[in-house]
C-alpha positions in Angstrom: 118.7 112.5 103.2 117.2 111.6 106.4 117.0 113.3 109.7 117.3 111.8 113.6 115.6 114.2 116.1 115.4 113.5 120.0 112.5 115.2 121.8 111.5 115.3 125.7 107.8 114.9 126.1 105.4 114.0 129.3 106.2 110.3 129.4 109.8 110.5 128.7 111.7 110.8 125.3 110.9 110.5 121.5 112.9 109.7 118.6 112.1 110.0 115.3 113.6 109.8 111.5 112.6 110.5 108.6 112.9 111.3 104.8 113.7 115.4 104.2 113.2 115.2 101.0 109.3 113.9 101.7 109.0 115.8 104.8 111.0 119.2 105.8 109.4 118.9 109.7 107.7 116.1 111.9 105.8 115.6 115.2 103.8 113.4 116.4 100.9 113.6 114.8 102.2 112.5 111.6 101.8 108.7 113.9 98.3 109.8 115.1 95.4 108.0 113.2 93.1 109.9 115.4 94.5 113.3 114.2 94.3 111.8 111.0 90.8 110.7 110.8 89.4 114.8 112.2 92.2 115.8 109.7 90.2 113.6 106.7 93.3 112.0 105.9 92.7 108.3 106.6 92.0 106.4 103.9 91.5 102.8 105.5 93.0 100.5 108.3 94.4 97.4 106.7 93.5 94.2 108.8 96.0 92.4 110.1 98.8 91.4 113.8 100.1 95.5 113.3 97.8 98.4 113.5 98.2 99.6 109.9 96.3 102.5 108.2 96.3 103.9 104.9 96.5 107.5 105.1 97.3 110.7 102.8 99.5 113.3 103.4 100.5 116.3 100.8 99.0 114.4 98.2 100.7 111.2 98.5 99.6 108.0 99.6 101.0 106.1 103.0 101.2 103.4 105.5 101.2 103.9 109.2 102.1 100.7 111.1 102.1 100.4 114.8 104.0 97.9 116.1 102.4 94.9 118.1 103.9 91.7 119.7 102.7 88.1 118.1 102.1 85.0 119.8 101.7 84.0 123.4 102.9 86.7 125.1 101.2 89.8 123.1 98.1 89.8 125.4 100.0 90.9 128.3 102.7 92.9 126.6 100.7 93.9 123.6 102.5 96.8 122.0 105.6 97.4 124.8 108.9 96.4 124.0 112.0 96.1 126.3 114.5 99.1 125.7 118.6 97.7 124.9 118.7 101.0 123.0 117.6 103.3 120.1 119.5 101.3 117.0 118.0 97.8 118.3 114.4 99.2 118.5 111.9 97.5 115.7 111.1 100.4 114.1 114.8 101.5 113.9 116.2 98.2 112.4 113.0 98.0 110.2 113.6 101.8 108.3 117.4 101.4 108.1 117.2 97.9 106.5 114.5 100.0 103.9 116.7 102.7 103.5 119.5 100.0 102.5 117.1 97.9 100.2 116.2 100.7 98.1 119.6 101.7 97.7 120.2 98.1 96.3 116.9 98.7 93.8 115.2 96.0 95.5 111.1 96.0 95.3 110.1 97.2 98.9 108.6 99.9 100.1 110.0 103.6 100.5 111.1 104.1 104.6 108.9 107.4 105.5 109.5 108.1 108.8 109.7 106.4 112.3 109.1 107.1 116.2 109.9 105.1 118.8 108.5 106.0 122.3 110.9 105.4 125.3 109.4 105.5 129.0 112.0 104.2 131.2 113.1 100.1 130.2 110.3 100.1 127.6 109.4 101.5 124.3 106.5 101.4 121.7 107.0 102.3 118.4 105.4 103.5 114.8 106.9 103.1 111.1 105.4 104.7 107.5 106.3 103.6 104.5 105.3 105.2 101.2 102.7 102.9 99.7 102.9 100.9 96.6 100.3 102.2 94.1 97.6 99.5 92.4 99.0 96.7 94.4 96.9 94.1 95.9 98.7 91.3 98.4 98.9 87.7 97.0 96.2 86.6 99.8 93.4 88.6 97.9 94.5 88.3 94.4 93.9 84.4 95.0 90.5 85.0 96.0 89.8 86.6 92.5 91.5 84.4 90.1 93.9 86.4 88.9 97.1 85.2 89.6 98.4 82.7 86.5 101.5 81.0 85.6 104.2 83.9 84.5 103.0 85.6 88.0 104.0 82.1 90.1 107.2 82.3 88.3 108.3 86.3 88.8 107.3 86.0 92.6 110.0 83.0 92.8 112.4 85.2 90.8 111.7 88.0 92.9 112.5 85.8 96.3 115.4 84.5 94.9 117.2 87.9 94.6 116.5 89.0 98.2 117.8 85.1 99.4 120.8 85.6 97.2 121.7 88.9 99.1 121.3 87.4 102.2 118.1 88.9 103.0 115.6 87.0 105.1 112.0 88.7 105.7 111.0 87.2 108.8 107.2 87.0 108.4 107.0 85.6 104.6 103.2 84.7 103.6 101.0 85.6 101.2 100.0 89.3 103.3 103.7 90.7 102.8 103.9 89.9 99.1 102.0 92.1 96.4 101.8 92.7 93.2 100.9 95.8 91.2 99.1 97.2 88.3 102.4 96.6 85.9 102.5 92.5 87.5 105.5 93.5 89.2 106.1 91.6 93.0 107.0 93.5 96.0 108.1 92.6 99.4 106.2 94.6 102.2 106.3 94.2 106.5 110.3 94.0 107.3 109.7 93.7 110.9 112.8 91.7 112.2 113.7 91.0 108.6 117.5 90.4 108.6 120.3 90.6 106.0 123.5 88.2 106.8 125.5 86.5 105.0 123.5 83.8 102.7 122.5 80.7 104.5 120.9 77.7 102.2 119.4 76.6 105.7 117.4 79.8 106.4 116.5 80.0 102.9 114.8 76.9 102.7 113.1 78.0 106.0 111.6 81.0 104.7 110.7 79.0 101.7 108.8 76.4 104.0 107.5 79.7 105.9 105.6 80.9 102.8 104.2 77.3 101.4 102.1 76.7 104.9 100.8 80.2 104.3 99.7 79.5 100.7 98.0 76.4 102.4 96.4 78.5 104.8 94.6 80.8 102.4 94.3 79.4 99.4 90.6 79.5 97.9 88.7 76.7 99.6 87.0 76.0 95.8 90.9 75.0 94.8 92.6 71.9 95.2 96.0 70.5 96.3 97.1 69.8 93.0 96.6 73.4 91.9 98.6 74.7 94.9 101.0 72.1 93.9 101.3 73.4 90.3 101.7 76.8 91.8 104.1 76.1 93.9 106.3 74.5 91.0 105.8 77.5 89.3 107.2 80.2 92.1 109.9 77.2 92.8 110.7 77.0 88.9 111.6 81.3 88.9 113.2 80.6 92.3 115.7 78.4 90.4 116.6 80.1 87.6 119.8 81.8 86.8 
């Protein structure tokens, strides 16, 4: 069960939600890394577009992830994003398409909690997740050599049942996909991630999406033919039935 709270605060109003079952009270410091880091809770700050940090919280492991604008504009608007109200807000959208993911039993994180920050037309916003224990994203397990054939092929199964739902994560690369002790794939980073009805064209998009990132990080000691063969691989579980 979650709860919605509304709070009036010096720079105007604060929403948050979050998990009861996890949490039975919140406030804002739950999204502070600085209370955090006096506290001796932060574990580490993941690199990466987002201000992420690992922290720990009544035992259990989480990820704090600030939100943060991409491309050209982000140096002048950074973090700020235009208000057209609380259910259209990134952090919103982001932990309700969690909450309905799980529900489906689909590999993603658990939706924690969220803020969102409203001062007048603009808003910034925050999102936790529960993190996935022993997992390491695809971009580092390259570096070490351990990914092999029966790994290519479960991350193309994996994509294929989130495509078949409809479910496009809008930032696909080799960051937002991890796999943990057990070899099992998840999907991390739902930011503007939408579920519709299935489109072959968007599909094949956020198929494209993922190979240039592959191409991007792959080990500079590999070759083309071995991205190649991995790429069959994650294309060969994509295609199963």
């Amino acid at each position: 069960m979650h709860q919605k709270i509304c709070r009036h605060s010096w720079f105007g109003r604060e929403y948050f939600v979050f998990d009861k079952a996890l949490l039975p009270s919140l406030d804002s410091s739950f999204f502070s890394p600085d209370f955090m880091l006096h506290q001796g809770m932060l574990l580490d700050q993941v690199q990466g577009r987002g201000h992420a940090y690992a922290f720990v919280w009544d035992q259990k492991q989480f990820f704090l992830r600030h939100y943060h604008r991409g491309g050209a504009i982000a140096p002048v608007m950074r973090d700020v994003y235009v208000w057209t109200g609380l259910k259209q807000t990134r952090a919103w959208r982001e932990f309700t398409l969690l909450q309905k993911m799980q529900a489906q039993g689909l590999p993603v994180p658990r939706p924690i909690a969220a803020r969102v920050q409203r001062t007048g037309v603009f808003y910034r916003a925050d999102i936790v997740t529960e993190r996935i224990q022993k997992a390491a994203p695809l971009s580092t397990l390259l570096t070490q050599d351990f990914m092999h054939q029966d790994l290519w092929i479960e991350i193309g199964k994996c994509l294929r049942r989130f495509h078949t739902l409809g479910i496009i994560h809008a930032d696909l690369n080799a960051h937002n996909i991890l796999l943990d002790a057990h070899e099992s794939v998840w999907l991390i980073d739902f930011d503007r991630g939408v579920w519709a009805t299935p489109s072959p064209n968007r599909q094949q998009s956020n198929l494209k999406r993922l190979r240039r990132s592959l191409d991007k990080v792959w080990p500079v000691s590999g070759t083309s033919e071995a991205v190649d063969q991995a790429w069959d691989f994650l294309m060969y579980g994509y295609n199963l039935h």
